[in-house]
C-alpha positions, 0 to 999 in steps of 0.5 A: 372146173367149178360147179356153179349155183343154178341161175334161178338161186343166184338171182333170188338169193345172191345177185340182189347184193350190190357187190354182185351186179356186175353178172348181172350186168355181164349178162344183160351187156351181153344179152342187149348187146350193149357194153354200156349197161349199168345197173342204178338199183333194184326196185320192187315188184310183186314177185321180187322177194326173198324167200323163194315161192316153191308153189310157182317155182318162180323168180321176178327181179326188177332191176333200173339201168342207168338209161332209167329202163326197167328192165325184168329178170324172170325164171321159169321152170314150169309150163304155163298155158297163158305164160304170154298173157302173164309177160304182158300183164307184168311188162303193163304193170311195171309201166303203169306203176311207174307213170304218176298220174298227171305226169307228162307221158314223154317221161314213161318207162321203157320196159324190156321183159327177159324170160329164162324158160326151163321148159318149150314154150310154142313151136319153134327152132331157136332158143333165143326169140326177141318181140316187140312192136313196130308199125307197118304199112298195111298197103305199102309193107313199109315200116313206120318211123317215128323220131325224138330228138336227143340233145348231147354235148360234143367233145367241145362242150358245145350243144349238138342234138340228133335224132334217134328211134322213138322206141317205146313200147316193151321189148321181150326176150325168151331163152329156151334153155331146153333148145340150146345145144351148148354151140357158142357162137356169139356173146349171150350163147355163153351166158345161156351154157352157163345157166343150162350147164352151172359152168363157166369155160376157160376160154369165155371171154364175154364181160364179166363172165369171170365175175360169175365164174368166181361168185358163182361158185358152189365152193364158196356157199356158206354150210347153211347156205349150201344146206338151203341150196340143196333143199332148193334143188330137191323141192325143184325135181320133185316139183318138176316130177310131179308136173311130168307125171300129171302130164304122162297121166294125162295122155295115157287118160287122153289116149284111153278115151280116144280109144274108146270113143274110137271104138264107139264111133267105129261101132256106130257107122258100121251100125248106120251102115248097115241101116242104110243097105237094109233101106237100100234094099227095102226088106225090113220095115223101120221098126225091123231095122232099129231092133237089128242095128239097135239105132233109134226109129227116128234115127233110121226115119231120117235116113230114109228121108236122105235116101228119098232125097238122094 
């Protein structure tokens, strides 16, 4: 069996080609669960570039379906604290960025945001999670539905129209490749063993899977492609090395202060202890006090004055 390229390299290096599109659309078909995505072009976005960006390690591809979605491809392959807020900014500038001013706004984008995620993101027990907005009934709990009426021609040509869901704000779906345990179930469950394994089995059968098992494959990289590849996949571990081990030396600076700080809050109530049973029993006086348990005098006065309370 053929060893493919890693998902992450074709996006940015090969499924750009136009000859290519059908893996792109094999996925997203299956990911949508639609078979009727076609792919109109590609359109360019901050991070749609050529040349890979090692210092975020990240990938962006904007792609137009032939229903006028925008539709967002994004690998990554390390951790990012506000990774929700950054979904939101880009699926909010795709939508603005495509809205003239002035124009009517029944014309706006619908955005679906995909994330192919090389790393945990939250808690959780799937590895595949879809968002979106919907509107329910704060007293009722029943959801809010909103209708556009769609035009259609019937088979006799004549003009027939119905009524559909107004489903307009983004959509999100997130792949968590590191939770995915390579158990094939349904359509996408291929893809996703595809991007977490760079293999296509035999028996998948999902449209245009083959496409990717044939284009996909490492054996028919170009010698300075291979070379590039290769260069890729080293600055990638070294990259996810550097993240772990920033990581591991933040918990072990994490562990050695919260061992310390538990010593040093061990240490003082025993101290504040032992004041309180010398308060108790009223042998010392409050300076006597602060030298034996070395608290400060104003410290030790007003834990007399809870004493005198209690």
């Amino acid at each position: 069996m053929s060893k493919l390229i890693r998902f992450d390299w074709a996006i940015k290096h090969l499924l750009r080609n136009k000859a290519n599109f059908d893996v792109l659309e094999g996925f997203l078909s299956a990911l949508l669960n639609d078979n009727d995505i076609r792919i109109l072009n590609l359109l360019e976005s901050e991070g749609n570039q050529s040349e890979a960006d090692n210092k975020f390690n990240r990938v962006d591809l904007m792609i137009e379906d032939s229903q006028h979605r925008k539709i967002i491809v994004e690998i990554q392959n390390s951790r990012e604290s506000d990774y929700l807020e950054r979904l939101l900014f880009g699926a909010s500038k795709v939508i603005v960025d495509n809205q003239k001013l002035g124009e009517d706004f029944k014309n706006i984008s619908k955005v679906i945001s995909i994330s192919v995620l090389y790393f945990n993101l939250g808690m959780g027990d799937d590895y595949l999670y879809f968002g979106a907005t919907d509107f329910t009934g704060v007293n009722t709990g029943n959801p809010l539905q909103v209708k556009r009426r769609v035009e259609f021609l019937d088979v006799d040509l004549k003009k027939r129209f119905r009524f559909e869901d107004k489903r307009i704000f983004p959509e999100y779906y997130l792949i968590q490749v590191e939770r995915y345990h390579d158990e094939v179930r349904k359509a996408i469950d291929e893809w996703i063993y595809m991007i977490k394994n760079n293999e296509v089995k035999e028996e998948f059968h999902s449209r245009n899977i083959d496409c990717a098992r044939e284009k996909l494959s490492e054996m028919n990289m170009l010698p300075e492609e291979k070379a590039r590849y290769e260069r890729y996949l080293i600055n990638t571990a070294i990259e996810r090395d550097v993240v772990n081990t920033a990581k591991e030396e933040g918990e072990q600076l994490g562990l050695k202060k919260g061992e310390q700080l538990g010593l040093k809050k061990g240490r003082y109530e025993e101290k504040t202890e032992t004041a309180r049973n010398l308060l108790r029993i009223n042998a010392l006086s409050i300076e006597q006090i602060s030298q034996v348990t070395g608290l400060s005098v104003d410290v030790i006065k007003t834990m007399a004055g809870e004493n005198t309370n209690g």
